[in-house]
N, C-alpha and C positions, 0 to 999 in steps of 0.2 A: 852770412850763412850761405852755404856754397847747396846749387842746385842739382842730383843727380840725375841722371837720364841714360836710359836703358835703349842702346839704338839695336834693333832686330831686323839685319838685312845680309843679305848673303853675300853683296857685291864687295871686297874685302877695296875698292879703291873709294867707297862711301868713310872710313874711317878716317882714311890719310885726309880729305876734303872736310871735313868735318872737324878734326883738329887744328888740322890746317884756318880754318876759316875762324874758329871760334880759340884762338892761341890765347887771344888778349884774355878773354875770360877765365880762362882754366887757371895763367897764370895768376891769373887776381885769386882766383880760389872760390869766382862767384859760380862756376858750373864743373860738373867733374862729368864724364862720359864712362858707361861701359858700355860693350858692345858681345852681341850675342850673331850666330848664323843661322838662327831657325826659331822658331816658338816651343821647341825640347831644351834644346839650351838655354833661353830668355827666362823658361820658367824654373829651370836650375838655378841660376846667376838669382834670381828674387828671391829663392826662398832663402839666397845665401847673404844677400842684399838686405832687409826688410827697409832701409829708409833709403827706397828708391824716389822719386818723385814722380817721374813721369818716364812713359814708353813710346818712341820715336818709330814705327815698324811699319816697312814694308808689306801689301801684300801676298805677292806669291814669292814664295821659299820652300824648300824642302821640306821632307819629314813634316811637318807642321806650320799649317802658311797661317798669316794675316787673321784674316778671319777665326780660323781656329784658335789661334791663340787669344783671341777677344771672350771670347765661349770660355775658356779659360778662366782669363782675368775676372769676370763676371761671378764665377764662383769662388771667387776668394775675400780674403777678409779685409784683403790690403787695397786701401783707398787709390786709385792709380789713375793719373788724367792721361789719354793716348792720343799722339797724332799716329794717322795714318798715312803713306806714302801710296802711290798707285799713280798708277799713264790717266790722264784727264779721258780719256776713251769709254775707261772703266767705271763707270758712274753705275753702274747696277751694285759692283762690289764695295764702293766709297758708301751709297744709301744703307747697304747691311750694316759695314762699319757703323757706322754712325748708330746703326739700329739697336747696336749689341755695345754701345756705351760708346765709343770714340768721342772723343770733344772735337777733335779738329782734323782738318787735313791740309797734307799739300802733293800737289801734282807731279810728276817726272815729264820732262828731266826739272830737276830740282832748280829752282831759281832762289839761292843764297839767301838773298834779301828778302825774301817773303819764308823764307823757313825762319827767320834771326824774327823775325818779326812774329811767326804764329807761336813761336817756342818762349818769345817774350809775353805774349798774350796768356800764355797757357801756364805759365809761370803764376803771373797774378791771378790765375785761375786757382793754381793751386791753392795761393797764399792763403786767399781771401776762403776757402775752405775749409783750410787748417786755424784760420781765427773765428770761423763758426764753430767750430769742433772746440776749440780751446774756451768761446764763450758757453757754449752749450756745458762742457766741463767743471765751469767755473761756477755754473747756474747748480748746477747737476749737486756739488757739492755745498753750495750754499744753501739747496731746498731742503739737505739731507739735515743740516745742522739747526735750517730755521724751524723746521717742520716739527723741531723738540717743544718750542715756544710758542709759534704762532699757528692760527687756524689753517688746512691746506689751500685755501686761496689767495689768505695773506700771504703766505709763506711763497707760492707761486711770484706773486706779485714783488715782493721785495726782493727774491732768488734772480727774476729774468729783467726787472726793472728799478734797481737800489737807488735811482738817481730821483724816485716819484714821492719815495719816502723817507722821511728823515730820521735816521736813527742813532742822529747825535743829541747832545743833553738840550732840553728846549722844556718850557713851560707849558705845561697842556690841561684841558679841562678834562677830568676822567672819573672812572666809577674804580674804586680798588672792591676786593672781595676777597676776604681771608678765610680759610675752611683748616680744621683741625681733629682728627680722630682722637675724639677722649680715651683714654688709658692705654694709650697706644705703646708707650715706654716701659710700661711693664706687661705688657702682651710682649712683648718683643722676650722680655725674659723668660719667661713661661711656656712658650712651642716652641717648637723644633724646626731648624732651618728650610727645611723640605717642607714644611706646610704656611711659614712668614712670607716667602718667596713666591710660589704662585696668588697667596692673600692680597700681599703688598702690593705686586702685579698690578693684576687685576683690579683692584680699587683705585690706582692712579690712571691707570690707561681708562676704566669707567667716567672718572670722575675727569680725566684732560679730556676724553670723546665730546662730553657735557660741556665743556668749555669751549671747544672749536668747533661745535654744533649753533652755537649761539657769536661766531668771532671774536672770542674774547683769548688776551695774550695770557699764557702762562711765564709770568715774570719769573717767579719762581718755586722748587720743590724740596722743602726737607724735608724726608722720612715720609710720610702720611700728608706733611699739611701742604697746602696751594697758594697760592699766591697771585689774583688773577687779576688783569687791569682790562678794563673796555676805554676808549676811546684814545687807545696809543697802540700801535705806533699810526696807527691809520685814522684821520678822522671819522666819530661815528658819532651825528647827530644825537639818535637813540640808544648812546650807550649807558644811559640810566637804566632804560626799560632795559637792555638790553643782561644789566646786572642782576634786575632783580626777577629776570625769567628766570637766568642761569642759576642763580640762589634756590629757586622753586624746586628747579628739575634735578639740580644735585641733591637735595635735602629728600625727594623721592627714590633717587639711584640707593643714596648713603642706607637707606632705611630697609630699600629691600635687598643691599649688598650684606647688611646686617642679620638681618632672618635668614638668608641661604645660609652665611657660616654658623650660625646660630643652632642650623639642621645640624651640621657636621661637627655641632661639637664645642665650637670655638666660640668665646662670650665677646665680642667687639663692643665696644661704646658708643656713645651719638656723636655723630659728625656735626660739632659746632659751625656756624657760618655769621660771620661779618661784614659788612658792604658799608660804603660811602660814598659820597661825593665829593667835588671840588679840584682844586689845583693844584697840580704836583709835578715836579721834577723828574722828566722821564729820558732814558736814553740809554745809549751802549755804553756801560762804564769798565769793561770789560778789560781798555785800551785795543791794543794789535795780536795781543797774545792772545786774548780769552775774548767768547762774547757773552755776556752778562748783559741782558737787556733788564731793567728794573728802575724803580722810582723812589724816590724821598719826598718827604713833607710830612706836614700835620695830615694830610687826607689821610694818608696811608698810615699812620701811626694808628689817628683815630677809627680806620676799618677795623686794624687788627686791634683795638682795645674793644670793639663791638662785637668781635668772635668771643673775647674772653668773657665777657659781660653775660654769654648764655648761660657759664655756669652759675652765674648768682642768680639772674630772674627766671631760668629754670624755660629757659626758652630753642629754639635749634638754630633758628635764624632770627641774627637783631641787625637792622637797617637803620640808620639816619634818617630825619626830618628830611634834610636836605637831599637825599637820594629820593625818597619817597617822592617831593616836591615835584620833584621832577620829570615822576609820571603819570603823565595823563589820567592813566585807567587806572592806578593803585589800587590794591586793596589788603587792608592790615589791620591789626588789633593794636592801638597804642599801649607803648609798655610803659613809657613815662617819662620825666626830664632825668638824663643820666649826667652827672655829675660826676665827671672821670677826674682820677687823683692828679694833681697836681693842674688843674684847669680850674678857672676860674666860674664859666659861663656852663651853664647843660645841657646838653645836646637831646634832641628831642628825640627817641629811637620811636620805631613798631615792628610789628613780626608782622611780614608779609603771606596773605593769603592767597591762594586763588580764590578764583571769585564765588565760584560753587558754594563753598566753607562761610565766606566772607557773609554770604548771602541767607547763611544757617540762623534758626533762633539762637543756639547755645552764644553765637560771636554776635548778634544784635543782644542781647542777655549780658553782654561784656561789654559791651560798650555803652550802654546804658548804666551799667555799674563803675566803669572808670568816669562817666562823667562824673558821677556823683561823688568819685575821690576825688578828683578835681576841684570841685564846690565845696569839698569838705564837708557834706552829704553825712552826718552819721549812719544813714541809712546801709551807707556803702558799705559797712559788715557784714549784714543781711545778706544782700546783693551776690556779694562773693560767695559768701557760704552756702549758698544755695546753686550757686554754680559749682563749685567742688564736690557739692553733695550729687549733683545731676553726674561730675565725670569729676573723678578723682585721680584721673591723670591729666588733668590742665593745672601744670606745675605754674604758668604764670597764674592765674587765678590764685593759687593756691599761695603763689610767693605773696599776692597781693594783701589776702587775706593774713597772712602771717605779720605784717605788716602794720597793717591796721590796728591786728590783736595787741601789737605790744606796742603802741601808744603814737606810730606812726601816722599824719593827717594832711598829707600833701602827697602828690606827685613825682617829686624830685627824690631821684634816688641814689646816695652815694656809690660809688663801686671801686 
């Protein structure tokens, strides 16, 4: 790649010695020279230029000396590394130089070898600027496109450091969490493009806020529903807790993103939610073309079969045994052993509480009556019904009790 260089000096026998001296390189093609008489001309020749490298210039010149023309170069947009030229005398005017941007100098009368030499220095000056500039670029566009997926810190992190994280296919320990707006498909049918469009918005940007507030990856988006993993691509000890917060605070957003449109008119659904844990196949399967960050296995099947499982027990959020397990501070209502089609064993699910709720009589009241399902308590009739009768909109109670009624006496529940 051949280096340009922009020499601004009036002496018109600096040209001939300059050519002269630097023949071999020209001919290689690894430096090419213009030359300008003044800093009026030098800044004509650049704007006609733009992939100059660098400005070789004399001090004092006509019309437009040294200095001035630095004043110049300073307000422009073009990136430009300067030696300065000047009598070794003149060290007040070399210190402004330098003051006013110049990377280097050299002295008159010119000593060949120490100019081949600062013009080589100032070369790799360049280089080494323009592969900041080129990484910086490469960052710039990778933050843009991660920034769809991952939280802004991960996204930072993987954008300026991709060598710390691995975003090829690898086994990893994770929390998946599947979220779905009930009647969303035919809502779609039903309004008008202009009022889908800011709805649709607004509820994903809500609900991915919600997920990069808490670091967790958006694997992936159709339509309304999410797709969320914690503890990939980045290890995250607490990425159980860290699912079943995010579970909390979406299933709050979802609820009062509902009653706003609710005002205006628009009848939305309940935002279903599913979480789990375990191990899964995680990584860019996107190949060189696409990035498609996402995961396979039983975890993830079985998350999103826990989103669907709310519309039978009548529940917003259904969690695994095995997520719950996992933290510490849990606090949840058991729904029961869930015996998902085509499995043999049942996954123990609960609806997670905050702790407030958890800590209410109506959920001790509930859990005092699911033990007694458990035990096969016939008491556990009673129990429920008297919780339904207290709040008739505790659709799990309510499923529980339905249950009961029609000859059901366990725990385990097909779905």
């Amino acid at each position: 790649m051949s280096t340009i260089i922009l020499v601004v000096d009036d002496e018109p026998d600096l040209e001939l010695l300059l050519v002269q001296k630097f023949r071999k390189q020209i001919r290689e093609g690894t430096l090419r020279f213009l030359f300008a008489r003044d800093g009026v001309e030098a800044l004509a020749m650049l704007a006609d230029n733009r992939d100059v490298d660098m400005v070789l210039s004399d001090i004092n010149m006509p019309r437009m000396d040294g200095l001035s023309l630095l004043a110049k170069l300073q307000q422009r947009d073009q990136d430009l590394s300067t030696i300065i030229v000047s009598a070794y005398s003149d060290m007040a005017n070399i210190r402004t130089a330098m003051n006013r941007g110049a990377y280097d100098f050299v002295t008159k009368p010119i000593d060949f070898a120490d100019l081949e030499a600062t013009i080589g220095k100032t070369i790799h000056h360049v280089e080494t600027l323009r592969e900041a500039q080129r990484r910086q670029s490469v960052a710039e566009r990778a933050r843009a496109s991660l920034s769809r997926y991952f939280s802004p810190n991960l996204a930072e992190r993987l954008a300026n450091s991709a060598d710390t994280i691995d975003l090829g296919g690898a086994r990893r320990e994770v929390a998946s969490l599947f979220t779905d707006l009930t009647g969303f498909t035919t809502l779609v049918e039903t309004i008008e493009p202009d009022v889908l469009k800011p709805l649709l918005n607004d509820y994903i940007v809500g609900m991915t806020d919600i997920v990069f507030a808490h670091d967790g990856t958006v694997a992936k988006i159709v339509g309304d529903a999410l797709h969320v993993l914690f503890g990939a691509p980045a290890d995250q000890p607490d990425h159980a807790s860290r699912a079943v917060a995010c579970c909390l605070e979406l299933d709050v957003f979802a609820s009062s993103f509902r009653e706003q449109w609710r005002r205006k008119g628009v009848a939305l659904g309940h935002t279903r939610i599913g979480a789990h844990a375990g191990t899964a196949f995680v990584g860019n399967f996107g190949g060189e073309r696409f990035f498609d960050y996402s995961a396979y296995g039983d975890t993830i099947n079985v998350a999103a079969r826990l989103e669907t499982a709310n519309k039978t027990i009548g529940t917003q959020i259904c969690v695994s045994g095995n997520l719950a397990a996992r933290v510490q501070t849990f606090c949840g209502r058991p729904v029961g052993n869930l015996l998902l089609r085509g499995r043999t064993e049942p996954i123990r699910a609960f609806e997670p509480l905050k702790s407030e709720r958890y800590a209410s009589p109506d959920t001790q009241a509930y859990l005092q009556a699911f033990e007694e399902l458990e035990a096969a308590d016939p008491h556990a009739i009673a129990s429920f019904a008297a919780l339904v009768g207290r709040n008739s909109d505790d659709r799990l109670a309510s499923f529980h009790l339905r249950r009961l009624l029609n000859g059901e006496t366990s725990a385990t529940i097909t779905i």
